[in-house]
N, CA, C and O of each residue as an XYZ file, in Angstrom:
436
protein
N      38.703    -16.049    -32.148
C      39.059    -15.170    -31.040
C      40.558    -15.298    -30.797
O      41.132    -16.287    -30.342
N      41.221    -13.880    -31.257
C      42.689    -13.960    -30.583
C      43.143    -13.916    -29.254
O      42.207    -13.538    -28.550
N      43.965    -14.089    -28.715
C      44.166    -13.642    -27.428
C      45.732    -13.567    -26.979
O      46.448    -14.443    -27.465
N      46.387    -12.555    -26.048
C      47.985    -12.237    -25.724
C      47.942    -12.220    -24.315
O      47.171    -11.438    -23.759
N      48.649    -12.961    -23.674
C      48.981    -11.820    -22.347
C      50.572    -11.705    -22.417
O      51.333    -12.395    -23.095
N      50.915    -10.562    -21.464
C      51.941    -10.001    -20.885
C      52.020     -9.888    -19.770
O      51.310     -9.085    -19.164
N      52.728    -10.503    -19.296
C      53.027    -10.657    -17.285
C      54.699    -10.212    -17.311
O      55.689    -10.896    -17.569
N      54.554     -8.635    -16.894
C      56.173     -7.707    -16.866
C      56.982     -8.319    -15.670
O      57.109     -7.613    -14.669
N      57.458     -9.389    -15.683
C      58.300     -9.699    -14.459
C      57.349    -10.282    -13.943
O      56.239    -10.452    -14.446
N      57.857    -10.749    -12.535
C      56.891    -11.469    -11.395
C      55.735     -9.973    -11.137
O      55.944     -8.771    -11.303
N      54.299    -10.858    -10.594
C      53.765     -9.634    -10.105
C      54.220     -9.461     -8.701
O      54.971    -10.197     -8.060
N      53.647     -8.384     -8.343
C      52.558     -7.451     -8.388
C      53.090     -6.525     -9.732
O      52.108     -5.885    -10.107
N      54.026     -6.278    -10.415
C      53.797     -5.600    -11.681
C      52.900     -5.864    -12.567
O      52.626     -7.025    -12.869
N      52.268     -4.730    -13.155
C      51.100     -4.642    -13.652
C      51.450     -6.049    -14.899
O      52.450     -6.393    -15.529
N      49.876     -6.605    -14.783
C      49.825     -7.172    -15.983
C      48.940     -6.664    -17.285
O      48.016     -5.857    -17.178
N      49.309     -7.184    -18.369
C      48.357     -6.380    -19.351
C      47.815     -7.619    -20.380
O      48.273     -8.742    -20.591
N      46.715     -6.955    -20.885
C      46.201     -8.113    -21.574
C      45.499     -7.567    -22.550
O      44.938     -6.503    -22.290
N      45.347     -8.173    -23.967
C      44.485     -7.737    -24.656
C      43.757     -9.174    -25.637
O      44.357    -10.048    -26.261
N      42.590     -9.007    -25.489
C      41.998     -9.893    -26.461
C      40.506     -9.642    -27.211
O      39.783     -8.671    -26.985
N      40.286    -10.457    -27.913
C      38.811    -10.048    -28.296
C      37.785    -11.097    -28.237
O      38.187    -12.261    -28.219
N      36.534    -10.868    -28.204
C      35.729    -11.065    -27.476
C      33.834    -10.847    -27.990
O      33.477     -9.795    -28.519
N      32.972    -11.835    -27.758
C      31.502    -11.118    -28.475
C      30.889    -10.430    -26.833
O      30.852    -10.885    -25.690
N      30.481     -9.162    -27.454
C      29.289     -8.855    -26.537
C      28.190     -8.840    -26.369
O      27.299     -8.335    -27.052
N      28.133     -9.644    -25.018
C      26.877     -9.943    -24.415
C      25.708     -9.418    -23.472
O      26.158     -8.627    -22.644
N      24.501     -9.603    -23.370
C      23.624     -8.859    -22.222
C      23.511    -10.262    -21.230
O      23.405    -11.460    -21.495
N      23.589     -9.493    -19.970
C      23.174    -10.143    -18.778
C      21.298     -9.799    -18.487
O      20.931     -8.691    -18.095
N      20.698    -10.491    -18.653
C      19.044     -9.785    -18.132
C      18.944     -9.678    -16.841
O      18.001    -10.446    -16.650
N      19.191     -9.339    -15.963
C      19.099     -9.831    -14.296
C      18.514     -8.917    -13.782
O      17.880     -8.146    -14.503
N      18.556     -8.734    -12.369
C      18.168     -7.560    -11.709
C      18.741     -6.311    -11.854
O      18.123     -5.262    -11.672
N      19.914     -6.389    -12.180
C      20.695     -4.799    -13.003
C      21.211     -5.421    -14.165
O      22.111     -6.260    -14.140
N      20.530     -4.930    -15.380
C      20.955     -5.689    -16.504
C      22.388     -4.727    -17.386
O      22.390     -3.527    -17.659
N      23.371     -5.647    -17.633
C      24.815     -5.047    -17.997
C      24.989     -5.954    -19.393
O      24.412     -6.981    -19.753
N      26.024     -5.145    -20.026
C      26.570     -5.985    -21.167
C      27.819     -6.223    -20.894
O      28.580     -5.377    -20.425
N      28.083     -7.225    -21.126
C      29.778     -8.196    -21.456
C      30.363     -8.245    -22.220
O      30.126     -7.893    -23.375
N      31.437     -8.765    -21.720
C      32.516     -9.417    -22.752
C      33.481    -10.731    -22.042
O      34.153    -10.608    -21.018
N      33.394    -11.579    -22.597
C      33.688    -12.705    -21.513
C      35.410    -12.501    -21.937
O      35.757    -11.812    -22.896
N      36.251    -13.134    -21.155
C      37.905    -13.234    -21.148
C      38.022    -14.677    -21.371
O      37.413    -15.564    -20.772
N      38.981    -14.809    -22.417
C      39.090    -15.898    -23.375
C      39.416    -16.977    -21.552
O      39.905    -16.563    -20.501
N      38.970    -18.148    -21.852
C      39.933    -19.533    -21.060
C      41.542    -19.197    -20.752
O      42.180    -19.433    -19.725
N      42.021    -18.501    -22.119
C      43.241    -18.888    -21.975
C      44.251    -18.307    -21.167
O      45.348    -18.744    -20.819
N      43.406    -16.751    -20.830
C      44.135    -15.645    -19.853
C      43.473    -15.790    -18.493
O      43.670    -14.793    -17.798
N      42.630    -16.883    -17.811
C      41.828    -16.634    -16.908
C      42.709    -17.090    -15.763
O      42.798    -16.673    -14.609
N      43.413    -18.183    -16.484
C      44.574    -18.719    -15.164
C      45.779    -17.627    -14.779
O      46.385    -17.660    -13.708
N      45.981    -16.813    -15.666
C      46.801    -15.944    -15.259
C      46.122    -14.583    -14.860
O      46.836    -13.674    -14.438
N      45.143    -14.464    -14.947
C      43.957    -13.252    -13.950
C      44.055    -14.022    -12.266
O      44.479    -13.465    -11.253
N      43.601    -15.232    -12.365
C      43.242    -16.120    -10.892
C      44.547    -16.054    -10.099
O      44.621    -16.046     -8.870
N      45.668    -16.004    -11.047
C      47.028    -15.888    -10.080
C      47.304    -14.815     -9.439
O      47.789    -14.775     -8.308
N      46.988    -13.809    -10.181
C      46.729    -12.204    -10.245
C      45.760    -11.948     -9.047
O      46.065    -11.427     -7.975
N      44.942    -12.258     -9.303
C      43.799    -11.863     -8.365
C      43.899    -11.953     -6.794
O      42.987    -11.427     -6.154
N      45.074    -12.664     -6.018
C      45.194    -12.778     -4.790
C      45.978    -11.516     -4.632
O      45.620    -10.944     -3.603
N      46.845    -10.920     -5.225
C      47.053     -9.664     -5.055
C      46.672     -8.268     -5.526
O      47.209     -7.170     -5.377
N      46.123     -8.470     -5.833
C      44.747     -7.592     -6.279
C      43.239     -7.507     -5.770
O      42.773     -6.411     -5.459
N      42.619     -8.460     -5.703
C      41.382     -8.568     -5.343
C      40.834     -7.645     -4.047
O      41.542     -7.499     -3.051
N      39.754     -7.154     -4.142
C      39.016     -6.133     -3.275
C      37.932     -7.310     -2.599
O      36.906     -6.818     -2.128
N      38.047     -8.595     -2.522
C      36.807     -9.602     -2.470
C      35.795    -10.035     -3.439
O      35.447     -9.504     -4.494
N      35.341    -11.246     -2.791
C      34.876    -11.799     -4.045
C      35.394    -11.860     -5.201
O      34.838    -11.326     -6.161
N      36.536    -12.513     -5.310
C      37.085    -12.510     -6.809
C      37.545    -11.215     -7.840
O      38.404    -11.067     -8.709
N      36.600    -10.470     -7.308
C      36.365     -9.191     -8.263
C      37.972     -8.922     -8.341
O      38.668     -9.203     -7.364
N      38.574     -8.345     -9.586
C      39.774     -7.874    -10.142
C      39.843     -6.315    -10.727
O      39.467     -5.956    -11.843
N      40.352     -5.584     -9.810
C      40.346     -3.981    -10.686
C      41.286     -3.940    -11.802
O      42.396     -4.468    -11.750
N      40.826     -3.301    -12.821
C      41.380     -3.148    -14.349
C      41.148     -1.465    -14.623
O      40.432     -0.569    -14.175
N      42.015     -1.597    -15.450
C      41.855     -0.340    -16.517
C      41.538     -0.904    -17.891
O      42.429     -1.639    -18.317
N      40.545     -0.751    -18.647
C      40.188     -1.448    -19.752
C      39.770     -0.079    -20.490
O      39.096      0.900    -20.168
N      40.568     -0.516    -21.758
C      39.798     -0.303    -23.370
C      39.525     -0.305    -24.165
O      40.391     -0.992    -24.706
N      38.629      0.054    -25.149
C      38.044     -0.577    -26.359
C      38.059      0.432    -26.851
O      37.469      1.396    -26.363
N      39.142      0.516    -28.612
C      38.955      1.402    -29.192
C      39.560      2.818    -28.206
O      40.148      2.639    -27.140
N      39.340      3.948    -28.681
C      39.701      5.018    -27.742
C      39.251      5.206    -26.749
O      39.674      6.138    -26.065
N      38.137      4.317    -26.265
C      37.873      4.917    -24.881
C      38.299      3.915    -23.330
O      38.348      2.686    -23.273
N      38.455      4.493    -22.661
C      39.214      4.061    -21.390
C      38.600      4.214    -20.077
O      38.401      5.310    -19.554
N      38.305      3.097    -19.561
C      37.707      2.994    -18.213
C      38.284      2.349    -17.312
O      39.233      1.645    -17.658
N      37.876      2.391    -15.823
C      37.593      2.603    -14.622
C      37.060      0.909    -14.409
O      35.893      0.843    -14.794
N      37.294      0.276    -14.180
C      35.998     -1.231    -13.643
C      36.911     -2.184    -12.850
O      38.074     -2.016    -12.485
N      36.038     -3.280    -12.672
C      36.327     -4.384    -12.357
C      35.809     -5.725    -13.190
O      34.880     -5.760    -13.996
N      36.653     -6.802    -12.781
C      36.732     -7.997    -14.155
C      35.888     -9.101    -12.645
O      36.374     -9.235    -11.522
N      34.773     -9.622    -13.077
C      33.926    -10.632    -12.234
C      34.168    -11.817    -12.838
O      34.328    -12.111    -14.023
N      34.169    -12.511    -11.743
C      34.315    -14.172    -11.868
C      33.351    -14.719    -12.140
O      32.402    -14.066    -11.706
N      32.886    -16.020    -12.882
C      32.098    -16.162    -13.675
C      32.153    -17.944    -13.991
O      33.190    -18.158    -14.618
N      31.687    -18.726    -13.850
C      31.831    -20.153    -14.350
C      33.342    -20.252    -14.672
O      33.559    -20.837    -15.733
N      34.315    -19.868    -14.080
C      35.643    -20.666    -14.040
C      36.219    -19.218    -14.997
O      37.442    -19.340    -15.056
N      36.003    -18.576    -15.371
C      36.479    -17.724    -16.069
C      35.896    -16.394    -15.598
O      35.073    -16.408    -14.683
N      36.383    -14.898    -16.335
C      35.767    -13.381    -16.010
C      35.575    -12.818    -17.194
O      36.119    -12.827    -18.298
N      34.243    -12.101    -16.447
C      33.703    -11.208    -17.843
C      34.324     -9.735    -17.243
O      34.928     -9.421    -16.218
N      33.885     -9.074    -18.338
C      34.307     -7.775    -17.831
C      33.291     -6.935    -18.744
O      33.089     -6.872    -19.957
N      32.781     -6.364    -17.691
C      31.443     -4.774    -17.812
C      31.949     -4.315    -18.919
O      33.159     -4.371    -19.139
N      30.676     -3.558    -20.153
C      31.028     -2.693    -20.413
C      29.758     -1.556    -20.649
O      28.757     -1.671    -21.356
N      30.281     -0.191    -19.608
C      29.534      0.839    -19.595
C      28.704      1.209    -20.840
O      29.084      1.104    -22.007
N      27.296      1.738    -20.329
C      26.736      2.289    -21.087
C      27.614      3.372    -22.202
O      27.712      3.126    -23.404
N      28.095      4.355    -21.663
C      28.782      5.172    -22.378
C      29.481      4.673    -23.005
O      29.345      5.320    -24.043
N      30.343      3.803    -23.244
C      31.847      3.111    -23.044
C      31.169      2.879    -25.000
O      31.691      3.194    -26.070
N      29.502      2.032    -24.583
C      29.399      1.264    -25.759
C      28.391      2.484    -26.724
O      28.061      2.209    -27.877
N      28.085      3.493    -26.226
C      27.647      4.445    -27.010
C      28.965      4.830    -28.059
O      29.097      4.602    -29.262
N      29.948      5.563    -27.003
C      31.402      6.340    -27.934
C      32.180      5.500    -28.882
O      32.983      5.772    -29.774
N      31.743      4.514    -28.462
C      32.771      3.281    -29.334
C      31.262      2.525    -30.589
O      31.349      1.499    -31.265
N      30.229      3.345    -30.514
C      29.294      2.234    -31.035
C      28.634      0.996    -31.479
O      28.020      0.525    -32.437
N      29.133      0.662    -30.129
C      28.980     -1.213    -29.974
C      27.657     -1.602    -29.853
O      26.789     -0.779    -29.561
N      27.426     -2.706    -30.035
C      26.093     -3.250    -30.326
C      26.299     -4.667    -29.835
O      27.419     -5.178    -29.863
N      25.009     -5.443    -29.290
C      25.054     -6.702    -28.497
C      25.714     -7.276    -29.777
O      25.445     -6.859    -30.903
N      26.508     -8.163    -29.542
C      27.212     -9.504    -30.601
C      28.115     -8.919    -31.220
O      28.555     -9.687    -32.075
N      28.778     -7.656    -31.239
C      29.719     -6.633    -31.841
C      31.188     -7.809    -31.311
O      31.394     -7.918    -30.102
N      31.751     -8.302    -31.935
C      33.244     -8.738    -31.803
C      34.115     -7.494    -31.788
O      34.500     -6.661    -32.608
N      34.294     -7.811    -30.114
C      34.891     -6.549    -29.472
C      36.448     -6.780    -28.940
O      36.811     -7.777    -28.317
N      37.313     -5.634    -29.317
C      38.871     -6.102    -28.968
C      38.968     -5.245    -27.635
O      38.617     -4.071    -27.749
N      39.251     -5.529    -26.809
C      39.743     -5.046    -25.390
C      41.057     -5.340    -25.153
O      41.637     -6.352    -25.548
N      41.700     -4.112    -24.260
C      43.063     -4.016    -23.222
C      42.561     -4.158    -22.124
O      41.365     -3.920    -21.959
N      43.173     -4.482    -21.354
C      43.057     -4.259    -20.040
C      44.990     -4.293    -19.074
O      46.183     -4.478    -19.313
N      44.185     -4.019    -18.144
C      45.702     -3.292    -17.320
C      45.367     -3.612    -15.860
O      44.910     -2.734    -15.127
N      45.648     -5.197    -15.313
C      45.264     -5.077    -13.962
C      46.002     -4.684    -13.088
O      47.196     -4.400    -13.183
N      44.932     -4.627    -11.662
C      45.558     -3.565    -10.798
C      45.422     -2.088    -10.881
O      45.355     -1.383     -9.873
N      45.377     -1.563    -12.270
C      45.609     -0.323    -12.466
C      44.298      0.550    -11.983
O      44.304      1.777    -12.083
């Protein structure tokens, strides 16, 4: 698993990030698929996240995989964040559970 970040200046300027990642299913009461965010960018999301955050941890992003581009938020998670990925998201891009998946993301955005 590779992983980059880019922090443009001090924030609140957007940060960007891209890494890759296996996807996973959550079984729960609304069952979603993942992609967990490497260890190594999580301390610089958590720094991020006090100016950003809507509560609960939660972090708004612009994320994408491949050509397609979404709308979400990045959840906190055992010391680290996963980040959703839509039904559609994994139809157009034809992802499949355990698919080693490369993601951007763009927080804040």
């Amino acid at each position: 698993m590779s992983a980059s970040a880019e922090l443009a200046g001090s924030y609140p300027d957007r940060m960007k990030l891209e890494f890759s990642g296996e996807m996973w299913f959550w079984k729960g009461p609304a069952p979603w698929h993942f992609i967990t965010v490497p260890k190594e960018e999580c301390g610089d999301l958590e720094a991020a996240s006090a100016f950003v955050t809507y509560g609960w941890g939660m972090i708004p992003v612009t994320a994408q995989i491949g050509k397609t581009g979404w709308k979400t938020s990045l959840f906190p998670k055992d010391g680290r964040y996963i980040v959703p990925v839509k039904e559609w998201v994994r139809k157009a891009e034809g992802l499949e559970l355990g698919d080693a998946v490369t993601v951007r993301l763009a927080v804040g955005a």
